[in-house]
C-alpha positions in Angstrom: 112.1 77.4 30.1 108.6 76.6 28.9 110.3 74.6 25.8 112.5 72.8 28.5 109.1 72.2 30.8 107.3 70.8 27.7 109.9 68.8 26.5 110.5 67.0 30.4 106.6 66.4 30.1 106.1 64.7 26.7 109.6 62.6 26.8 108.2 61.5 30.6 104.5 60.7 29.4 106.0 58.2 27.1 106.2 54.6 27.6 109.8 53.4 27.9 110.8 51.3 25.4 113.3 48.0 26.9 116.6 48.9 26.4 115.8 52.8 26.3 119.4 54.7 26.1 120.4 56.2 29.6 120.9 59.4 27.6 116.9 60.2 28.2 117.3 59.8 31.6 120.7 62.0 31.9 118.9 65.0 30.3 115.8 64.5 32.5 118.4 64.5 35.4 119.5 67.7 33.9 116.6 69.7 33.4 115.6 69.5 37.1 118.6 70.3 38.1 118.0 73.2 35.6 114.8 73.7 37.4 116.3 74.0 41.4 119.2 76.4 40.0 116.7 78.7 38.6 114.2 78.6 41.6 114.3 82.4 43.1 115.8 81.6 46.3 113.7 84.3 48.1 110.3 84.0 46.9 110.4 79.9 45.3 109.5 81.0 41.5 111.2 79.4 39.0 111.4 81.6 35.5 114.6 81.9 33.9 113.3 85.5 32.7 111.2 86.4 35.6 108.1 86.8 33.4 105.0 85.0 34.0 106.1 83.7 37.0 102.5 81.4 38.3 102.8 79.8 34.5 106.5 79.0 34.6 106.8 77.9 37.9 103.6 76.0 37.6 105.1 73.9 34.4 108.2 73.5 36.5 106.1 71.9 39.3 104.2 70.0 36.8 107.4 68.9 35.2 108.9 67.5 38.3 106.4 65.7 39.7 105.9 63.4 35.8 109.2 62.4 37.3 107.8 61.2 40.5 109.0 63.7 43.0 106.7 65.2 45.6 106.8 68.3 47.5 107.3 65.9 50.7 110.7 64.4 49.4 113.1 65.2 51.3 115.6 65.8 48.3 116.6 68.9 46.5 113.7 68.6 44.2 111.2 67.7 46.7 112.3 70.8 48.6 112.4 72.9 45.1 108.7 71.6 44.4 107.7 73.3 47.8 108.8 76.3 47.3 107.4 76.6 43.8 104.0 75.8 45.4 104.1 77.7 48.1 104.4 80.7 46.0 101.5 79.7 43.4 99.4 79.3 46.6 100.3 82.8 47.5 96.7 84.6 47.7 98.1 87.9 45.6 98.4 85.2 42.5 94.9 84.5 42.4 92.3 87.4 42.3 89.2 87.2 43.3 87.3 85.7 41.0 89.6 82.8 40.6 92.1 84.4 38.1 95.7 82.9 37.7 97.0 84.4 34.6 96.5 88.2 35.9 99.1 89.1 37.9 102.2 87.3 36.4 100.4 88.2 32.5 100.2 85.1 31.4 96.3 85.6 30.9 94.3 82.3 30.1 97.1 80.3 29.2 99.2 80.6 32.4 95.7 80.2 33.8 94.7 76.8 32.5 98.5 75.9 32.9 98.1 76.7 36.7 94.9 75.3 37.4 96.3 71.9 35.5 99.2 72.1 38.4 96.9 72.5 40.9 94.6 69.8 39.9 97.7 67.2 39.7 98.8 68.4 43.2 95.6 68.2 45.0 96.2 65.2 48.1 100.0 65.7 47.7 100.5 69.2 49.9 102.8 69.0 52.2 100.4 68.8 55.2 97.0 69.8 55.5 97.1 73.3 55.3 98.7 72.9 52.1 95.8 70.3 50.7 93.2 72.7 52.0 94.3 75.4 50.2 95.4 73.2 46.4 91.7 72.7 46.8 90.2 76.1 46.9 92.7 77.5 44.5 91.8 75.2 42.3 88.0 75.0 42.9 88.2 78.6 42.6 90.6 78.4 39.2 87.9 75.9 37.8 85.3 78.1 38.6 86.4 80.8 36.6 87.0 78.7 33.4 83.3 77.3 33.6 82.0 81.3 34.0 84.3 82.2 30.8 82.8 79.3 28.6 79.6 80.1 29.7 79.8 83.8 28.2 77.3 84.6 25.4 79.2 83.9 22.2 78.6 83.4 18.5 78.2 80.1 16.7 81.7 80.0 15.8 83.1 81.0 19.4 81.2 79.0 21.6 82.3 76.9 23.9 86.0 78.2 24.1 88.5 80.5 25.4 90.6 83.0 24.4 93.1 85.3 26.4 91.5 86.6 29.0 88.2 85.4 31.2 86.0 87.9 29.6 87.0 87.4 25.8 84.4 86.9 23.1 86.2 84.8 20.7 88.3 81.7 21.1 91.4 79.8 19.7 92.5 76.2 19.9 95.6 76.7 21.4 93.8 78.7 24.7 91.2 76.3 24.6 93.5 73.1 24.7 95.1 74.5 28.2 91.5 74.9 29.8 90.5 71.2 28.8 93.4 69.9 30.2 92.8 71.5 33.2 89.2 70.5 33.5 90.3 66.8 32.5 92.4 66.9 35.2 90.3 68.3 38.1 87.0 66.7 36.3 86.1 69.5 38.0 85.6 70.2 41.7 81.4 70.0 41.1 79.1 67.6 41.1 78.6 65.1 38.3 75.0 65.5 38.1 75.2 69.6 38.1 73.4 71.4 35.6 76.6 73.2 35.5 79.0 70.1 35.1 76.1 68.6 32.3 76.1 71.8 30.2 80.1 72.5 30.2 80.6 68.7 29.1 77.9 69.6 26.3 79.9 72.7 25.4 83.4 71.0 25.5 82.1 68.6 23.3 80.5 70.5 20.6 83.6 73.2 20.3 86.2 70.9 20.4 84.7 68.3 17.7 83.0 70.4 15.6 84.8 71.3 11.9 86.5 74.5 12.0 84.9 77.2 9.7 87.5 77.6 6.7 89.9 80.1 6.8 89.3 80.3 10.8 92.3 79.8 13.0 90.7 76.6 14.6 91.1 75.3 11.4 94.8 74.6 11.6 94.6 71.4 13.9 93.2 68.1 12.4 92.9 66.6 15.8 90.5 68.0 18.6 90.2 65.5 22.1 86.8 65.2 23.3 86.3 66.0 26.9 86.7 63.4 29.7 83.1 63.6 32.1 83.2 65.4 35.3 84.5 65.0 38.4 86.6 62.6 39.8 88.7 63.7 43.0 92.3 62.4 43.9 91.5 58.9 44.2 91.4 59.1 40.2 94.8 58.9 40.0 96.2 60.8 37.0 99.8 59.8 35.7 101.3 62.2 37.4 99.7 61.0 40.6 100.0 57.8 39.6 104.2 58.0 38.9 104.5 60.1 41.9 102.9 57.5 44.4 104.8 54.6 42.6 108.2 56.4 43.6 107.1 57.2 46.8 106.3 53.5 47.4 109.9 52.3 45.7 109.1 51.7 42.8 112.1 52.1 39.9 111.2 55.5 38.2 113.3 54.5 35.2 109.8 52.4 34.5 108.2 55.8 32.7 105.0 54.1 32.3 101.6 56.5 32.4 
């Protein structure tokens, strides 16, 4: 399922080209039905193993809304997207320092995975309560990926992530997740923070800096510098953006970002 999720999310980002075969838009149309048969009908996860449920279900939820849906629709995947957020939002998914990736063991991927969900959903709960609570999950979430940068590292770790919060060392492929998190939620601080100024200076130096040879940064030619802090919902993403352009009418064979 996390190929599937992936896949839904690059083909959507895309620009659609005139003329663009109606088969790309069958097998969208297909993978969320995929998505609503493999909700659990009980507790709204959506896994087609049952591991790392917050991660999965969160890529689901992030899937479905690049195709425009919100959790207000009231259509079968409005309704799935509910459920699926209802259960990330459950409290026993987040511990209490603002961990994600704990409890379903999907450790600081699932973690930046669900803190990128949350980010994207903030404004677009089904009421307020919902809202409230995207927002402290994911002020809490962001939190805890500024406190794991911030750990003393050396010279050729710092500034990134690895598996878990409290990990020394850092990869790419961890480190990718958590910047597209905080791209996203730019974060929930200040601009003018110390904190905001020095994790922009961190992101910045890791992720632009040559990879020592024979390290396993070194494998990627391309690194994205990081986007500034923090810009709420009114900074439409494309995901907002697609999402509110649907809910408005708008043709959502137009894939536009």
């Amino acid at each position: 399922m996390t190929t599937l999720a992936a896949i839904l999310l690059m083909v959507l980002q895309e620009p659609a080209k005139a003329g663009a075969p109606d088969k790309v838009d069958q097998a969208v149309a297909r993978g969320l039905k995929y998505f609503i048969t493999a909700q659990n009908p009980a507790e709204g996860w959506i896994s087609d193993t049952g591991a790392n449920r917050t991660s999965m279900t969160s890529l689901a939820i992030l899937a479905m809304a690049a195709t425009g849906h919100q959790p207000t629709d009231e259509t079968p995947e409005g309704q799935t997207m509910k459920k699926a957020l209802a259960y990330v939002l459950k409290p026993e998914n987040q511990d209490a320092q603002g961990f994600l990736g704990g409890r379903d063991g999907s450790r600081m991927y699932g973690h930046g995975i669900a803190t990128l969900m949350l980010s994207e959903m903030v404004g677009m709960g089904v009421d307020a309560q919902m809202d409230q609570l995207l927002r402290e999950r994911c002020k809490k979430a962001v939190d805890l990926v500024l406190r794991s940068q911030s750990l003393q590292k050396d010279a050729r770790n710092a500034g990134g992530w690895r598996y878990m919060p409290d990990s020394r060392d850092s990869d790419l492929s961890a480190t990718v997740w958590q910047l597209m998190a905080l791209r996203s939620a730019r974060p929930s601080w200040s601009p003018g923070s110390p904190s905001s100024r020095a994790s922009a200076t961190r992101q910045a130096a890791w992720t632009t800096r040559p990879a020592p040879r024979g390290s396993p940064l070194s494998s990627s030619s391309e690194r994205s510098a990081p986007a500034s802090c923090f810009s709420d919902a009114e900074a439409m993403s494309p995901l907002k953006r697609r999402s509110t352009a649907r809910s408005r009418g708008s043709s959502t064979e137009s894939r536009q970002p």
